[in-house]
Steps between C-alpha positions, in 0.01 A plus 500: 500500500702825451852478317718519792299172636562282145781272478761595227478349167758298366527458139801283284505439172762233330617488194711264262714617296665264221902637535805500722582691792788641298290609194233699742818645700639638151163700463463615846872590488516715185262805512530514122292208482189596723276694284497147269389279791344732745174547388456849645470738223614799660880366453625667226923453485782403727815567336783193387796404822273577800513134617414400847785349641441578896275558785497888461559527141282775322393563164301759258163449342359752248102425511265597215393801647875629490587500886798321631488271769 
């Protein structure tokens, strides 16, 4: 069977996660706060007031190599 015959795999995952809707919001919503839970090490800094607030909204993030995204 070549590739273009296989089906597509479908993978999910689920997790649990023991706190409100409101506490994981404040963490998404503040970029300050993302290199602490985000696991990816190549965050390095997102600087203080750049909270998300809107569909659109855009911050800064300073990773450890230097670059800004």
């Amino acid at each position: 069977m070549t590739n273009e015959q296989r089906p597509p795999r479908i993978v999910s995952v689920t997790s649990e996660i023991a706190a409100s809707a409101a506490r994981i919001f404040e963490l998404i919503a503040d970029p300050a706060l993302q290199p602490l839970w985000d696991g990816n090490d190549n965050l390095g800094h997102a600087a203080e007031g750049q909270r998300v607030r809107a569909v659109g909204d855009a911050f800064t993030m300073r990773l450890t190599t230097g670059s800004i995204r």
